[in-house]
Each structure stands twice: as C-alpha cells, then as structure tokens.
C-alpha positions, -999 to +999 in steps of 0.1 A: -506-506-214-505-472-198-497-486-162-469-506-173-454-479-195-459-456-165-442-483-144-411-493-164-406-451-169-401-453-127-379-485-127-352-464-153-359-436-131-352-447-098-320-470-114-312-438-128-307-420-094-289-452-074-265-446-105-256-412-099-261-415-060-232-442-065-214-424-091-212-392-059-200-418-034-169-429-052-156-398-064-164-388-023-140-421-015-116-409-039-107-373-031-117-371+009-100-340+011-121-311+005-125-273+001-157-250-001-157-231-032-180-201-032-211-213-042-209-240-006-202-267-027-172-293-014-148-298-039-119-324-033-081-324-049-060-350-040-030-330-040-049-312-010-033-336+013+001-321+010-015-284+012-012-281+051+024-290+053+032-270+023+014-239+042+026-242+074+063-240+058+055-216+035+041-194+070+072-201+086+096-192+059+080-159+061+077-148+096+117-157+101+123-132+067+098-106+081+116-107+116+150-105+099+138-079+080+122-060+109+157-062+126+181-052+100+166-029+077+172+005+078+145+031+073+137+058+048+118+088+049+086+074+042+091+052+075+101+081+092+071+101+081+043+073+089+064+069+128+069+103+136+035+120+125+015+089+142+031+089+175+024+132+175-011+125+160-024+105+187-007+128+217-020+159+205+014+174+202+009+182+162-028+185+151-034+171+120-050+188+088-037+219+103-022+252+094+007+234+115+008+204+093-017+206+059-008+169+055-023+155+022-020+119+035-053+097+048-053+092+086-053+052+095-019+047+088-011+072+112-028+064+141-022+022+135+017+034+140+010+056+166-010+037+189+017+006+186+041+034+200+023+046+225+015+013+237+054+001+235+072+030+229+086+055+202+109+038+175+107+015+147+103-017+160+065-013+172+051-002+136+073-030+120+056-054+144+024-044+133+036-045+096+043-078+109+010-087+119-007-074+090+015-094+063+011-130+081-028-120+081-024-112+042-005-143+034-036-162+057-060-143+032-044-147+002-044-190+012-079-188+021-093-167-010-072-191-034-083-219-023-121-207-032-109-195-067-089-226-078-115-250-059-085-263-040-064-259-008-030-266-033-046-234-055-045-212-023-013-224-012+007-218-045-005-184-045+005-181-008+039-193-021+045-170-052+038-138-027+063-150-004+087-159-033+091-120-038+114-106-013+109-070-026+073-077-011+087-091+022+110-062+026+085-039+022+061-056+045+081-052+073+079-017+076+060+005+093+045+014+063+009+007+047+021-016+023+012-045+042-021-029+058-035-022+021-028-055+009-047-068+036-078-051+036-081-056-004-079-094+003-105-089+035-125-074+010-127-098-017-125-126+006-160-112+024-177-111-007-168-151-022-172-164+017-197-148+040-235-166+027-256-135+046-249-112+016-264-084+033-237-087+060-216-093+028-222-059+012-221-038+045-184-052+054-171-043+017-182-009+023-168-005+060-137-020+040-139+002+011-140+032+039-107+015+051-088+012+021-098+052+009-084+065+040-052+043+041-044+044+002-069+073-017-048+055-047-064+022-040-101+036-049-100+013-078-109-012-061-144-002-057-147-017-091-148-049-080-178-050-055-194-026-082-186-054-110-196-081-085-236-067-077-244-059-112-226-091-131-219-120-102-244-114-079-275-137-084-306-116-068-308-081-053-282-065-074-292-029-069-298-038-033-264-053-027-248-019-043-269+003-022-260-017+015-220-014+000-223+023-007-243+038+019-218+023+042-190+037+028-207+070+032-219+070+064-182+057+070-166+087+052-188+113+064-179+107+103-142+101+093-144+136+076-166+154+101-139+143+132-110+155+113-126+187+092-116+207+062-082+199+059-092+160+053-117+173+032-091+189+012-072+155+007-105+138-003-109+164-032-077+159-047-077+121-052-074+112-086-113+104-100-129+128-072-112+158-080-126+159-111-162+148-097-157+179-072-146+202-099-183+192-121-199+200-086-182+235-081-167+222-055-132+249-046-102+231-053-076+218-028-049+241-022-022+215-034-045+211-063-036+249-071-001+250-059+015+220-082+000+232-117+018+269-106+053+255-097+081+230-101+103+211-076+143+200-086+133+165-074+107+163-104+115+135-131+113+151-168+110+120-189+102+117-227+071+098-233+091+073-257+113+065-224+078+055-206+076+018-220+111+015-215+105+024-176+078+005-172+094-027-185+128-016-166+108-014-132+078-033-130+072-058-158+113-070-155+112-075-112+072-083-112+079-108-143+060-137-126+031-123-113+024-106-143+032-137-166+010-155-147-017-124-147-016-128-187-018-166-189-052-165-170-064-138-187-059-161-220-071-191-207-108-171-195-109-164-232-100-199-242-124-216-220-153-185-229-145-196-267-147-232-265-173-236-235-207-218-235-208-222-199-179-198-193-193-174-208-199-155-178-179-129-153-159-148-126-144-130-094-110-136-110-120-119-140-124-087-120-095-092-096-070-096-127-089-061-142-085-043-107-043-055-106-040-044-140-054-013-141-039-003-100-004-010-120-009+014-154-025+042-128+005+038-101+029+039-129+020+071-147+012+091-115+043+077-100+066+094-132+057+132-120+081+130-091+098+094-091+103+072-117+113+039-097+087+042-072+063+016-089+087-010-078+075-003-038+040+005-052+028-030-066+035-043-033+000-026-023-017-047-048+010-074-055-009-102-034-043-096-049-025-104-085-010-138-068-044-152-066-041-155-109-021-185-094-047-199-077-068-195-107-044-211-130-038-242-107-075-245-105-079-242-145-054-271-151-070-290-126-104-286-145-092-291-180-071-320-171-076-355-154-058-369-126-034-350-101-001-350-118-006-318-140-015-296-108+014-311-094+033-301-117+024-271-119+024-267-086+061-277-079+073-254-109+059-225-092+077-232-058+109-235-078+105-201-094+100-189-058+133-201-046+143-186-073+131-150-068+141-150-037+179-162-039+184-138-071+203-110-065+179-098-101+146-090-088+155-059-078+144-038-046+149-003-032+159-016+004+179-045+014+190-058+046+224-037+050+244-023+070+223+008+093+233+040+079+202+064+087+186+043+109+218+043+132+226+078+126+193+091+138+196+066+167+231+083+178+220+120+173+190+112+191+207+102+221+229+135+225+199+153+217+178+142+242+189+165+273+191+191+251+151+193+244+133+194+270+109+223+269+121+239+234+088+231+216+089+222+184+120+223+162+128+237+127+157+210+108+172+226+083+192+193+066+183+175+033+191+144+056+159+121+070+183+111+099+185+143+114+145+150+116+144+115+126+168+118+158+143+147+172+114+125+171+137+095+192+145+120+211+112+127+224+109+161+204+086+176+183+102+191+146+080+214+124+062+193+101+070+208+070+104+202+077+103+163+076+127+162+044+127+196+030+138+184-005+102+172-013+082+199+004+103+230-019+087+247-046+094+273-068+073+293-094+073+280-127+089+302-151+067+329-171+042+333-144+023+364-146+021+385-121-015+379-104-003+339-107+025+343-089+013+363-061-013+335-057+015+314-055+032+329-027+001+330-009-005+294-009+026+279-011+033+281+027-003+269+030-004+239+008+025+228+033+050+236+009+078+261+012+104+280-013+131+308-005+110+339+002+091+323+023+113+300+044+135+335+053+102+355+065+096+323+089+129+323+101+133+362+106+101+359+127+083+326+134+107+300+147+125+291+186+150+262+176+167+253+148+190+218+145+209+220+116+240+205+100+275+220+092+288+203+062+307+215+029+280+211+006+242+205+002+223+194-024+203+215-049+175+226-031+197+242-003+227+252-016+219+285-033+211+295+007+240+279+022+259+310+041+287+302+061+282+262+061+247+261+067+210+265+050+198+301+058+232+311+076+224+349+075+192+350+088+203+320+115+236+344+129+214+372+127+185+359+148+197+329+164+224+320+190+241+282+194+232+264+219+251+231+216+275+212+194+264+173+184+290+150+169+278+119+149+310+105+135+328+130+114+292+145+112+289+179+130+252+190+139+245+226+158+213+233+179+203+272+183+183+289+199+164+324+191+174+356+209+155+370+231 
C-alpha cells in the first residue's frame, strides 16, 4: 500500500514537470525574440521584432537634427562660458579657483570642452561634437535601460523615441554645454546598477559615477538617492556592504578631485544646496558667495509673488514637458494600482525610485531657478529629462503585463511615436534657442577676426560690454579676457539697502572676492589694475551700466583718464574701441 502510494505520488510528479517543461517550450517557440530583464531572466515580446528597425531610425533621426543643430545654432553665454574657460583651463593661461577667476562652477565640464579644443581647435564646433557624442550615447542608454524596465526591446525603444520627440532636448544637446554629459552619466549610473551581475563592481562604478555627476552638475546630487534607495530596499544581500563600496568611492573620488584643485573648489563644494547646510552643523566657514548673495542684490534678479509660482511652473515646465510628465503620473498610478490589487507588487522597483529622483530634480531646479531666472527650468529638465523617459518604458512594459497578446503595446506603442512627430513639428513646445539666423555667434566670429593682429602680447583683457559677443570674439581670437568680465550683467552686485555699517564694509571686502564686482570697486581696478580694455561705443546700455556710461562708454572718465586708443573695430554699424593703459 505504501510502495504504490509512494509510486503513483512520482508518476503525477514527473507528468507534472514534462507539463511545465512543455508549457516553457511553446511560449519559447512563440516569442523567440528576447530581452534580459534584471534579474538575467529572458523575456520575449513579439513586437520586439520591429524594435531594431524602429531604433536604428529613431538613431538616425537624431544624429541628422543634432548635426543640424550643431551647425546652425547660435550660442549664448552659457556656451561661451563652458568654451572659453575650458580651452584657458587646460593651457594654464587662467588658473582656476583663483583670485583670478573664483569660479563657483565644478571642473569636468571644463576640461571635456577644453581638451576637444585643444585637440581640434578653439571654437564651437569641437565641444558641440562632443555634445554630440554624449547625446547619441544617452539615447543608446536610455534604449538599453528601457528595455530592462519594460522587459522588452519595444519598452526601450519608445522611451528612446519620446526623448528624441523633444526638440528643446535636441537643441540643447548639441551644445557645448553639460546638458548632454549629465544626462548621460545619470543613465550610466542606473543602467550599472540593473545590468552589471558582480555587484561589488556594481557599487564601485555608481560611486566613480556619482563623483562624476557632483563635479559636472553639484545640482544633480539628488541622484544619490537612488543607489542609496536601491542597497537598503532592492538589493537582495549585503545591503550595508553595497552602500559602503558606493560611498567610499565617491570619497576617495572627491577627496583627490578637491586636493588637485584646492580651496577654491572647496568653496564650491560647501555651497551646494544640502552640504552647505551639513558644513554649517560642522563649523565649517562659509563660502564667500555664500556671504556675498544674502548681503546684496543684482538688477537681473526675478522678484516674483509666490501666488505667480504655480502659474510659472505650469507656464514653463509642466505646459512644454506635458508628455513626459503625463506619462511620469500614469506610472506612478499604475504602481499603486498594481501594489493595491497584487500582493506581489508590493515592493520598491527601480522605476519607483527613478520617477521619485525626476520628480523631486524638477521641484528643486524650479525654485532655485526663480532667484535669478524664471524660464531657466525650461533648459534645466533637459539634465534629467531622459531619466523621466524611461516611465515610458515602464508603461509599455505594464500593459504588456496586465494584458494578453501584442496589440495593446502596439498600440501604445504607435500612439507614442505620433505624439513625437508631434512635439517635434509644433511650433508649441517652446524652447529658448532655435536654429536661426547667427546673430552673436557671427558677430563674435567677425570681431574676432579684426581682433586678432591686434592681441598679440596684451595679456589679458578687461570687456566692458553687456554683450556675450564681444568677450566671445577675444577668446576666437586667441586672447585671454578677465574672467570676471565674461558677461558683466550677472557678475554686478550691489548692497542691499539698510545695510549697517560693519555689513557693508564686509561687503566691499568680498564682493571683488566672491568674483563679483559693483561700481566702487570696478573704478579702483580700472584706476590701477588693468592693461587693455575692448569696449563698445554705442548710445545706450542697459541698467547695470548705464549709470557709468561717460562719453559713450562704461567707465568713460576713468578710461580717458588712464587709458589711450589703440584701434577702431567695425562690426556692421557696431563700433568697438581697444585701449591701451599709459605708461
């Protein structure tokens, strides 16, 4: 009785197994086409067939826009900034962190540019190539991570498809800006954490990465939340482990980056949003643009009623981001959905704490873009733009879960690449810089070329113009300017009324410090410091100049009284004057 009971137990046992051996076979014949999802398992869609086509237009699509971009834009003085500093960086001719130049920007960015120029030479197109480089890479990460969050190759394309769709993002990314460079390493990043199976190797590439994206973006520090979140809630064994490998990594990585550049990076480390105030519970001293902006004010500063904020936000992120962050939303409901209705999602996915990170980058951007510009989020979600695309993959690879068949993804699928032709034939989705017609680009091309016999051996030279062009035309012309005087609109600052007395001596002694300049201070540096001026005659400047506009030009007094002409440039009906100091 007990042999035969034993025995028929192991027939239904072994039948059992044929019929799920079986079962595995034909859904293997059924959907050949298959993609590794993060845990190694193969996963097959039959859409996935139409994936590589789909990609390899998508790819194409966007290097032609990129290059067109590339070609046509015209630049701005953030451009300008990341070019010219870069290319004098890496020569030696301006040392960074300096009394020269207290820049309170991170380093990589810099050098990336600079070394593209002094491989190929100064001007815009080598930093837009690498801008180049780095957004095909991107749109290659943002395909490959999809495809392991929506289980599917389709998944990773659609996302793929909605960033290109946007061609604020493509605009953008074709600058020799970090835009492209940030978005990139935030992919790398969470890619290495869903791909790479030696998690030790895993966790010691996020924190080289992390190191990356602090000193390309200090605003993109957020994004340590996700590794954090991943150790303590994804990560199956050796949590605490994990976190340790990812942070001591980072620090080792921060700690040389700081100890080769000194203090003055130092400084810039201290005042990023989150470590400031860390620094300030340590007794750390505070960054002298940490003292100098609570003690002045700058005519370029916004003054905007908090009832306006929602309005702002709505007007320039939410209206031209609509998609993205529609399709942010919809996952976010359908986690809850599925965590409601299944016990087995009941857990913290990846996506969950990629859709936190793009939320929270966009509030944080947004309010500490309204002290000084209240349309700058619209360049700004770029950074983090293509880490929100993967909610796409996610979506795809929800439909294709709760659903049977293919023809729901499809669906989907092909509804998403008709909102991208939309987006990007809509004159609506708005952008701060469209292919045009060269205005300062060209201008600082043609200055630059009378300029150019006319520097050699003048050292570096003061502009006095609230025009980028004219700083611009030094640097093509193989000059050096002053650093402070990039764009002297955002670098002036003046004591905020009410100031006692002790507050605003403190002010004058570290305005010129901080980098910054205002009146009193420009006019001691003129009367004694400076050997070349460019400057240019026109009727009238703009507010932060014209109360020491003397005879056509910024400074005119001190400038007849110390300073001689040396030449005469003429840009159109544009008149520009180089002098020289008396000996």
């Amino acid at each position: 009785m007990v042999s035969l009971a034993h025995s028929g137990c192991g027939a239904e046992t072994i039948r059992g197994r044929r019929n799920i051996e079986s079962d595995m076979i034909s859904r293997l014949q059924q959907a050949p086409d298959r993609t590794s999802d993060s845990t190694g398992r193969l996963i097959g869609k039959a859409g996935d067939r139409f994936a590589l086509p789909i990609l390899i237009v998508c790819l194409l699509f966007a290097v032609c826009q990129l290059a067109f971009n590339a070609l046509t834009l015209d630049t701005w003085m953030d451009e300008g900034k990341y070019l010219m500093k870069g290319y004098w960086y890496l020569t030696g001719q301006v040392p960074p962190y300096s009394a020269i130049d207290p820049t309170f920007y991170m380093p990589l960015p810099f050098y990336s540019v600079g070394a593209m120029e002094w491989l190929f030479g100064i001007g815009y197109l080598p930093g837009r190539a690498l801008a180049i480089f780095f957004a095909i890479t991107c749109l290659v990460l943002v395909y490959l991570t999809g495809a392991r969050i929506g289980h599917s190759r389709l998944a990773g394309v659609g996302a793929a498809v909605l960033v290109v769709g946007y061609p604020v993002t493509l605009t953008y990314f074709a600058t020799a800006t970090p835009y492209a460079m940030v978005s990139c390493l935030s992919l790398a990043l969470i890619l290495v954490l869903l791909a790479v199976r030696a998690r030790r190797i895993a966790w010691g590439a996020s924190g080289i990465i992390l190191w990356a994206l602090l000193f390309t973006r200090p605003d993109m520090l957020p994004i340590a939340m996700i590794p954090a979140g991943w150790a303590l809630l994804i990560e199956p064994r050796r949590k605490i482990e994990c976190l340790a490998i990812a942070f001591l990594t980072f620090l080792a990585a921060s700690l040389a980056t700081m100890w080769i550049f000194g203090h003055g990076l130092l400084d810039v480390v201290l005042d990023v949003p989150g470590l400031s105030q860390i620094a300030t519970l340590l007794g750390a001293p505070v960054a002298p643009i940490s003292r100098i902006l609570p003690l002045t004010v700058s005519p370029l500063d916004p003054v905007l009623p908090l009832r306006e904020v929602p309005i702002y936000f709505n007007q320039y992120f939410f209206r031209p981001y609509f998609a993205v962050s529609a399709i942010a939303l919809i996952v976010i409901a359908l986690r809850i959905y599925s965590a409601w209705r299944e016990p087995g999602e009941r857990r913290v996915k990846p996506i969950d704490l990629i859709l936190a990170y793009f939320w929270i980058t966009a509030v944080l951007h947004y309010l500490l873009s309204l002290s000084y510009c209240l349309d700058c989020i619209i360049p700004y979600t770029n950074y983090f733009l293509p880490v929100g695309a993967l909610g796409v993959a996610a979506v795809l690879g929800e439909i294709s879960r709760l659903t049977r068949g293919s023809s729901p993804m499809s669906a989907a699928f092909i509804c998403l690449c008709v909102i991208a032709v939309v987006m990007q034939a809509s004159p609506s989705f708005p952008t701060l810089l469209r292919p045009k017609t060269d205005k300062v680009r060209t201008a600082a091309m043609e200055l630059a070329a009378q300029l150019r016999p006319n520097l050699s051996g003048t050292g570096r030279v003061l502009v006095l113009s609230d025009r980028v062009e004219t700083a611009q035309a030094v640097w093509l012309a193989g000059g050096v300017i002053e650093a402070r005087s990039l764009y002297l609109p955002t670098n002036f600052r003046e004591p905020k009324p009410g100031l006692t007395p002790e507050d605003r001596a403190n002010v004058d002694a570290i305005t010129w410090e901080s980098g910054f300049w205002n009146e009193d201070n420009m006019r001691r540096a003129l009367d004694r410091d400076y050997g070349t001026l460019l400057v240019e005659r026109r009727a009238s400047y703009g507010d932060v100049l014209a109360r020491t506009v003397r005879d056509g030009i910024p400074f005119g007094d001190v400038v007849a009284k110390r300073f001689s002409l040396a030449s005469v440039l003429k840009v159109g009906d544009r008149t520009f004057e180089l002098y020289q100091r008396r000996n």
